[in-house]
Backbone as numpy.savetxt, mean C-alpha at the origin, in Angstrom:
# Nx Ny Nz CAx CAy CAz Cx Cy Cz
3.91 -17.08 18.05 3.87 -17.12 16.59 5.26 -16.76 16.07
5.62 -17.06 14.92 7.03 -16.67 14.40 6.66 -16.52 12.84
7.65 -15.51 12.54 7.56 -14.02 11.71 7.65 -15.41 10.39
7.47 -16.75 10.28 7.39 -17.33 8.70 5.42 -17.12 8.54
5.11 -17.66 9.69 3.55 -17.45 9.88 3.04 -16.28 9.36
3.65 -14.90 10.32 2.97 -13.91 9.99 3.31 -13.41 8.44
4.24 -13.41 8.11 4.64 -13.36 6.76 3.43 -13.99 5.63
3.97 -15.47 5.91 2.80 -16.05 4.96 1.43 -16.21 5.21
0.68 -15.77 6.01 -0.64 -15.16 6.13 -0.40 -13.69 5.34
0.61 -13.00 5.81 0.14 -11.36 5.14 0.16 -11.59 4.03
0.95 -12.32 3.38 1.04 -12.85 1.58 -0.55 -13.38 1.59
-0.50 -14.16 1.93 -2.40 -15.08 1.57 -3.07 -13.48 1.44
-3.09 -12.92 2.67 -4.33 -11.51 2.62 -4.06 -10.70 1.16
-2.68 -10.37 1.21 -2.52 -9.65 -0.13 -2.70 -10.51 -1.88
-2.41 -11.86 -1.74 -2.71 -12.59 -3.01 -4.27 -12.36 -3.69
-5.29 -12.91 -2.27 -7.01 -12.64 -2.20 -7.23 -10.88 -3.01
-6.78 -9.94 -2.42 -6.70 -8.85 -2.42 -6.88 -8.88 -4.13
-5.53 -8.51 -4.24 -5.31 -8.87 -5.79 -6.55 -9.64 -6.48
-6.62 -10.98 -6.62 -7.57 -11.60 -6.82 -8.69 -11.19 -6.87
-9.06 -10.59 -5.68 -10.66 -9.77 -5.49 -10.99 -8.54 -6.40
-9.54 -7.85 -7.12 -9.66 -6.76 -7.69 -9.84 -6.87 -9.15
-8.82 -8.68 -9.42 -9.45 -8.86 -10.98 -10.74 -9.28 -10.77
-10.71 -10.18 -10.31 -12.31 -10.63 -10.40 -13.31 -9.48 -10.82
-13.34 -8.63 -10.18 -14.02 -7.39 -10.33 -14.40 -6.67 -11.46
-13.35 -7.03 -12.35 -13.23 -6.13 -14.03 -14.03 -7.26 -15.00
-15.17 -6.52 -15.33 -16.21 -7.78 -16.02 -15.68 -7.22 -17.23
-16.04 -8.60 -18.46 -15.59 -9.10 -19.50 -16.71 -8.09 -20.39
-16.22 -7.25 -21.45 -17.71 -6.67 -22.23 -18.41 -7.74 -23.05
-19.65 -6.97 -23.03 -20.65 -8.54 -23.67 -19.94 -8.58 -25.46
-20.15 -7.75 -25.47 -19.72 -7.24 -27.42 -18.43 -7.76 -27.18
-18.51 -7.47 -28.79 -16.61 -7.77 -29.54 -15.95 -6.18 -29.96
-17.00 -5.19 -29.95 -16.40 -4.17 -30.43 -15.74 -3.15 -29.89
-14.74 -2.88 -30.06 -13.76 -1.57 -29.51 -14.27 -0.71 -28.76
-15.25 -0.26 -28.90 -15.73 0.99 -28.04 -15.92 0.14 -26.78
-16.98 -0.69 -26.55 -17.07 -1.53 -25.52 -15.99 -1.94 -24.01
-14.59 -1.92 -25.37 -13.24 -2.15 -24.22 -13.06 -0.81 -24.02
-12.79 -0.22 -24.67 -12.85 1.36 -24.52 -13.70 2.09 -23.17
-14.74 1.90 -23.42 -15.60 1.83 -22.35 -14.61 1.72 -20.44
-14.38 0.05 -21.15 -13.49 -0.15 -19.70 -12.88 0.35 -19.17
-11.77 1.35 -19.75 -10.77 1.90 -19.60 -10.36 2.29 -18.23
-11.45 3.01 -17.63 -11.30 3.65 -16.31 -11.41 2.59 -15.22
-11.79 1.54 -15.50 -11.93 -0.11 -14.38 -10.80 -0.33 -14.30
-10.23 -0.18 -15.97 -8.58 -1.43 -15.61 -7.51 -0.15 -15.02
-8.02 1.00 -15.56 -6.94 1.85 -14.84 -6.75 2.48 -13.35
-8.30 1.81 -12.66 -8.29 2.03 -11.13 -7.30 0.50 -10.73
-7.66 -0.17 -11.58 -7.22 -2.01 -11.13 -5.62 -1.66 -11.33
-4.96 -1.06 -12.18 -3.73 -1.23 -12.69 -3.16 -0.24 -11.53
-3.69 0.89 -10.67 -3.42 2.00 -9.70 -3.61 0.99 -8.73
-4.70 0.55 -8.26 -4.37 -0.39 -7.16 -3.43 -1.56 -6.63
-3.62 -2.26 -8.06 -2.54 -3.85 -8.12 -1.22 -2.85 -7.70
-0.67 -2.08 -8.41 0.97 -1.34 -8.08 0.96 -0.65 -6.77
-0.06 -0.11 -5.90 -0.27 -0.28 -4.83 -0.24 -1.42 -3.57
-0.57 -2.44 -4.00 -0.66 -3.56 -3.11 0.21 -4.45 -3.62
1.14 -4.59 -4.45 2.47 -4.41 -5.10 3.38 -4.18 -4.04
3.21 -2.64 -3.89 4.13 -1.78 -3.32 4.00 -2.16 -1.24
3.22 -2.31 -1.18 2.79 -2.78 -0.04 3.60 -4.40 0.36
3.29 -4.85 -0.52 3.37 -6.42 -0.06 5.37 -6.33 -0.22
5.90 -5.65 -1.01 7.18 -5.39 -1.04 8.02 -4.61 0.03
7.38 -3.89 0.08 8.16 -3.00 1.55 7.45 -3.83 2.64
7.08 -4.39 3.36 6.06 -5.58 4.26 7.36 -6.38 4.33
7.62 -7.08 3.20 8.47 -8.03 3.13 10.00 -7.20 3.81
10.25 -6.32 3.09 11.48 -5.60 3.86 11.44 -5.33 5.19
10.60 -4.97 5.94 10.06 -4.32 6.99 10.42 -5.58 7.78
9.69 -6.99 7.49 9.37 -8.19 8.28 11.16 -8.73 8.37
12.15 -7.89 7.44 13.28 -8.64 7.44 13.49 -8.61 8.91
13.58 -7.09 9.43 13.96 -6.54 10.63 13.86 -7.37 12.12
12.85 -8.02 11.80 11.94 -8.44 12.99 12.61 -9.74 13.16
13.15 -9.81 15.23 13.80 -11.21 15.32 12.62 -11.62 16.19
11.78 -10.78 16.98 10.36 -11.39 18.09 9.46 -10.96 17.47
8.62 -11.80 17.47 7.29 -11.25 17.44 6.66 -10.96 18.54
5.54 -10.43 18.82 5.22 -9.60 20.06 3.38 -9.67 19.36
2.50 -9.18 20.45 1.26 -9.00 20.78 0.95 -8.21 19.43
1.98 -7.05 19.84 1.57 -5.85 19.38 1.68 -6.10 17.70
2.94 -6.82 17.35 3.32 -6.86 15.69 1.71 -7.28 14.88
1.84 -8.68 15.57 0.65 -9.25 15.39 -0.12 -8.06 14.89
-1.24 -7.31 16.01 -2.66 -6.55 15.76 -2.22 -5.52 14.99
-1.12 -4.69 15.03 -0.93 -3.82 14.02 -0.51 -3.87 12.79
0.13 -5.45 12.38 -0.22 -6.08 11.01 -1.67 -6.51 10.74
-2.17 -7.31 11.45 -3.82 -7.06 11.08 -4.42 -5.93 10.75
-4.22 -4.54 11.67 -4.34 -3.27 11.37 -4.28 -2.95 9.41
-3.04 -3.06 9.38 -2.56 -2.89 7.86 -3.08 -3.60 6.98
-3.52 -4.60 7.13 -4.41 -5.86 6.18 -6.16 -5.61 6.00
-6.32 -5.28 7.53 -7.66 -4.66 7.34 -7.87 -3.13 6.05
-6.92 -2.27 6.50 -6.82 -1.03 5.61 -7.05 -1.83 3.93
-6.02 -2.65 3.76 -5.44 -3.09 2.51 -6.81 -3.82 1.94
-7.37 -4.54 2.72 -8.09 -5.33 2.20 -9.28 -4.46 1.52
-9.33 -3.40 1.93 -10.77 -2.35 1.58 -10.44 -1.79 0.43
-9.30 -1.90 -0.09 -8.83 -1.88 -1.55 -9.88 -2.03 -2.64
-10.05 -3.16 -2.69 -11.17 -3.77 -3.92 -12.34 -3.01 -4.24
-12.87 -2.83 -2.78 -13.72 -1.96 -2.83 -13.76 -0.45 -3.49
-12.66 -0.04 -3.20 -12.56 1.38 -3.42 -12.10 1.44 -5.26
-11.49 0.36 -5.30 -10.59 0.34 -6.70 -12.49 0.28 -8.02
-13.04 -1.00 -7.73 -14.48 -0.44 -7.81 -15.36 0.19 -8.19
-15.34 1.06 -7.37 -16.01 1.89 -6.73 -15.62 2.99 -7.75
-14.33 3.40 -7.87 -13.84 4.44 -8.65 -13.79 4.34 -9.91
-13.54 2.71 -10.32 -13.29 2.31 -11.77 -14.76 2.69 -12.31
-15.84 2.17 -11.66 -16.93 2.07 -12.16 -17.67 3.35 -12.45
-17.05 4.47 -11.85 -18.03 5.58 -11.77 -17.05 6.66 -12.46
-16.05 6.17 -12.90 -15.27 6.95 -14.01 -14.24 8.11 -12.93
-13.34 7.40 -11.66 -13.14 8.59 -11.24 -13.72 9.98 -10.45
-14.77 9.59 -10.51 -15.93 11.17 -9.79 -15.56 10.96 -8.82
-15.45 12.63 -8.11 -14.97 12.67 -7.06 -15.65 12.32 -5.75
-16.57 11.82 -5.87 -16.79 10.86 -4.32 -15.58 9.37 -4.30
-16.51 9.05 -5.33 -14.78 7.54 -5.18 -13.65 7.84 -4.89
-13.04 8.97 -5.80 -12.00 9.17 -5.82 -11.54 9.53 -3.91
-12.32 10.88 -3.58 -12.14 11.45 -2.19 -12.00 9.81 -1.22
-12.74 8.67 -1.49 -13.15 7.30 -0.61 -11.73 6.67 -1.14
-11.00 6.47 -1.72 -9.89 5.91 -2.37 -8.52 6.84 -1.49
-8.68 7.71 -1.61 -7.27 8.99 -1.19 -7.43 8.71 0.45
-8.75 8.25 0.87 -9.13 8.33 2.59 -8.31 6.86 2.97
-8.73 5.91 1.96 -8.65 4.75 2.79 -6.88 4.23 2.57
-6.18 5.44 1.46 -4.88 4.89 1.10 -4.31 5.72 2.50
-4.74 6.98 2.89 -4.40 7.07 3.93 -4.41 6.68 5.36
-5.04 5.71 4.92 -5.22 4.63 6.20 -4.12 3.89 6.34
-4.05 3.24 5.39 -3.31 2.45 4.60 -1.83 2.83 5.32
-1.49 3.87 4.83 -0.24 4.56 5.51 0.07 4.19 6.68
-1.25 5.19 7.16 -0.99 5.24 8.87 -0.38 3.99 9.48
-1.72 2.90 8.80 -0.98 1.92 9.35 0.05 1.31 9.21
0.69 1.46 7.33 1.96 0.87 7.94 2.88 1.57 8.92
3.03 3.07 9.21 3.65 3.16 9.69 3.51 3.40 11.49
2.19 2.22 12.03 1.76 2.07 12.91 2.66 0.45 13.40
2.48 -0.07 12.04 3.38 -1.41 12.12 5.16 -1.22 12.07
5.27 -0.08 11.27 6.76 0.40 11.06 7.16 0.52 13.21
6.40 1.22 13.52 6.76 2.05 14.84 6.73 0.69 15.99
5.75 -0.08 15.93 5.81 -1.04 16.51 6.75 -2.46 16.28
7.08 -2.78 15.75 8.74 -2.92 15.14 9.52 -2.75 16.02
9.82 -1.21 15.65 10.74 -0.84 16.13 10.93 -0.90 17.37
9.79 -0.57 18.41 9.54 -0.85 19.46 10.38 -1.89 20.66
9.52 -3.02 19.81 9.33 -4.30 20.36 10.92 -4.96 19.96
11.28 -4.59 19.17 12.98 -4.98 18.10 13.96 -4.20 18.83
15.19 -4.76 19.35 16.26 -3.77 19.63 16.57 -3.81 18.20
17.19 -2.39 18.04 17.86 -2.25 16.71 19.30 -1.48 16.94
20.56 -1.66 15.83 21.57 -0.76 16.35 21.01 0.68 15.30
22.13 1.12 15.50 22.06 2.91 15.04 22.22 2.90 13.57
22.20 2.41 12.78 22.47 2.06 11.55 20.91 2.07 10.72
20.04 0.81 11.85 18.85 0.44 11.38 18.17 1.42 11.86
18.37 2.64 12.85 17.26 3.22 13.37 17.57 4.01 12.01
18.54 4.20 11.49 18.96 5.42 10.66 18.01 4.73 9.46
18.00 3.68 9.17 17.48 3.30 7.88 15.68 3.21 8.15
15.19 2.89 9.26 13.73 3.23 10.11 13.38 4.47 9.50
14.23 5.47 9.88 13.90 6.75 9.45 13.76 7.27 7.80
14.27 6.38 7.23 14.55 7.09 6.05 13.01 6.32 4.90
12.53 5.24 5.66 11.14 4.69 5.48 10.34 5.47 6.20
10.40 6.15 7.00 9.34 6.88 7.45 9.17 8.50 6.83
10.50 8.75 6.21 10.26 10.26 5.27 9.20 9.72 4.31
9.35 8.87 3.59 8.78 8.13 2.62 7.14 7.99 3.16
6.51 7.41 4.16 5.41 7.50 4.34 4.99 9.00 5.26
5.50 9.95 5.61 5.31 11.55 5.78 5.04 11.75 4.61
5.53 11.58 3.74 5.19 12.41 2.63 4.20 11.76 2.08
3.64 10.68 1.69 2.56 9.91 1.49 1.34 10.22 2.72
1.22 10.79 3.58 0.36 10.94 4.47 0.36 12.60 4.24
1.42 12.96 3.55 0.49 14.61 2.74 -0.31 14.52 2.18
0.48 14.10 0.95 -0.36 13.78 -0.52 -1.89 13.20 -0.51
-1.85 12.20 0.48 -3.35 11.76 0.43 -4.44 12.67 0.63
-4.18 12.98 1.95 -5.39 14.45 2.35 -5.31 15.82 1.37
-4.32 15.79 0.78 -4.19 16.61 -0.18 -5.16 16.37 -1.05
-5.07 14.94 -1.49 -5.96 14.89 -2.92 -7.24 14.97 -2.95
-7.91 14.97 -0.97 -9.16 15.19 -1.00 -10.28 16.44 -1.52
-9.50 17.66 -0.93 -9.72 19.20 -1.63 -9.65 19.31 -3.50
-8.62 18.54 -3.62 -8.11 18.63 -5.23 -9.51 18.14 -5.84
-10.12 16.83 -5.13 -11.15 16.07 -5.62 -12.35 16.97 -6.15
-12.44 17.74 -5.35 -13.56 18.93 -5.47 -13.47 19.92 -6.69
-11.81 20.23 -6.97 -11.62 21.04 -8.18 -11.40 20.03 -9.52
-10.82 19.08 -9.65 -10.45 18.28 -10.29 -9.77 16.44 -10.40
-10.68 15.85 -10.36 -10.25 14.31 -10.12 -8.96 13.84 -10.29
-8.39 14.52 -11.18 -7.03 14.20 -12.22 -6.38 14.33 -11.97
-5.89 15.65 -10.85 -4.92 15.86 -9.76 -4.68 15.27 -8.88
-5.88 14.71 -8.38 -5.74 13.66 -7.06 -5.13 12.42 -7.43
-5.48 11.89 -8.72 -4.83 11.13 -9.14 -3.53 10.97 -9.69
-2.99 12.15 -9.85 -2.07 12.46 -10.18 -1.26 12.61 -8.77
-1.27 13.07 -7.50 -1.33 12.64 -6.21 -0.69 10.97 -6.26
-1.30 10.16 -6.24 -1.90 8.93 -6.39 -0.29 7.91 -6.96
-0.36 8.83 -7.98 0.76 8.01 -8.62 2.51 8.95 -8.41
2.35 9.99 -8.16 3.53 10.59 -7.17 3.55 9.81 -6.13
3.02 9.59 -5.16 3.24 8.66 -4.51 3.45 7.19 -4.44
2.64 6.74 -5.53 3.44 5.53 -5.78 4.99 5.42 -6.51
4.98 6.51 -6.96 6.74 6.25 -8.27 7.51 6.71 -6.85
7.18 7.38 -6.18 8.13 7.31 -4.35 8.71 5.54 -3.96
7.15 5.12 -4.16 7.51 3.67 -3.54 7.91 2.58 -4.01
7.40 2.41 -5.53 7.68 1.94 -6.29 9.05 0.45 -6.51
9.81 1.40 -6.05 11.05 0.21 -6.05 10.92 0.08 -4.52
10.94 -1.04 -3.75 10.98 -1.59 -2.41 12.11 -0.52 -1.80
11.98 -0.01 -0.60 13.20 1.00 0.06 14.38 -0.22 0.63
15.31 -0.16 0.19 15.93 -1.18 0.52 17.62 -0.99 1.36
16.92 0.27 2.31 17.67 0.79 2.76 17.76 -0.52 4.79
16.49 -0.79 4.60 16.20 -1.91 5.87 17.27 -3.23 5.32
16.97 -3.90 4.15 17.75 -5.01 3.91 19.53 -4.45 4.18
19.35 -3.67 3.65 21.11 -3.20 3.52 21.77 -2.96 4.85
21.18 -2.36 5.90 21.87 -2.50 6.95 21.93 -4.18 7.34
20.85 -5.42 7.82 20.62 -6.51 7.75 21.50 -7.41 7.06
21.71 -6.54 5.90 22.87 -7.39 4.92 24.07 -7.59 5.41
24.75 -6.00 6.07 25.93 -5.85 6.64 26.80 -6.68 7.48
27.67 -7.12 7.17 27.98 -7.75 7.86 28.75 -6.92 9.09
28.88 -7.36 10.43 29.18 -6.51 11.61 30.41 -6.39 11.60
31.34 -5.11 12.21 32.59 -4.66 12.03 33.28 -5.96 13.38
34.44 -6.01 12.80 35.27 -6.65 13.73 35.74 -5.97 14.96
């Protein structure tokens, strides 16, 4: 297989994704304000997720710059990450619908920490399978502070869930304004052109 394939399959999984999460946000029957009002907590699990799988499908793309073989392993541990990702909808859902209470919420913080793991199950396997020079391991690393600290925060927000939903969510989006802009510390070595 070669990394245009795996690429544009992981795009297809993440487009559906997306897709599966509007679909999800039903239209109110009424015309009146309270009604959308009502919604509020749907579009604001949908608007936490989409910038999530956003953030995903952007660093993916950086990540995939790296890669000159593909290997066995890239393969199943990108499936790995797609499976996590795809359980998205569900959880986004799940939480919108029930206003945040902390069961959703605790099922949302579990599965983003999945989420993690695996990318940085796909990050490690990469690296692996990829010779890289000292430059890129340096820039490897500086994506992986980035998901350490995202693999706090999550299990963190599970306990919080119990005292207060709002924190966890607040969790939630610290970690996304981390990720937010693509780490584009992978392209920049890649960019470099090699010393004479």
């Amino acid at each position: 297989m070669n990394k245009t394939r795996l690429e544009a399959f992981s795009d297809g999984v993440l487009a559906i994704i997306i897709t599966i999460m509007v679909l999800e946000i039903k239209v109110p029957h009424g015309t009146a304000w309270k009604e959308l009002i009502e919604a509020g907590p749907i579009f604001l699990s949908y608007l936490l997720s989409f910038v999530y799988v956003g953030i995903y499908w952007g660093n993916h793309h950086h990540l995939l710059h790296t890669v000159k073989k593909i290997s066995g392993g890239i393969i199943w541990a990108n499936l790995h990450l797609l499976f996590w990702l795809s359980l998205i909808p569900f959880a986004t859902g799940w939480m919108g619908e029930n206003h945040f209470e902390r069961n959703p919420v605790i099922v949302y913080a579990v599965l983003l920490l999945f989420c993690g793991f695996a990318f940085a199950i796909l990050q490690m396997t990469i690296e692996r399978t990829n010779p890289s020079t000292e430059r890129l391991k340096n820039a490897y690393k500086k994506v992986m502070v980035k998901t350490i600290i995202s693999v706090i925060l999550y299990p963190a927000a599970v306990p919080m869930a119990f005292y207060n939903t709002g924190i966890s969510c607040a969790f939630f989006v610290i970690v996304a304004m981390t990720w937010i802009i693509p780490d584009r510390n992978l392209e920049k070595v890649l960019n470099e052109k090699p010393a004479d």
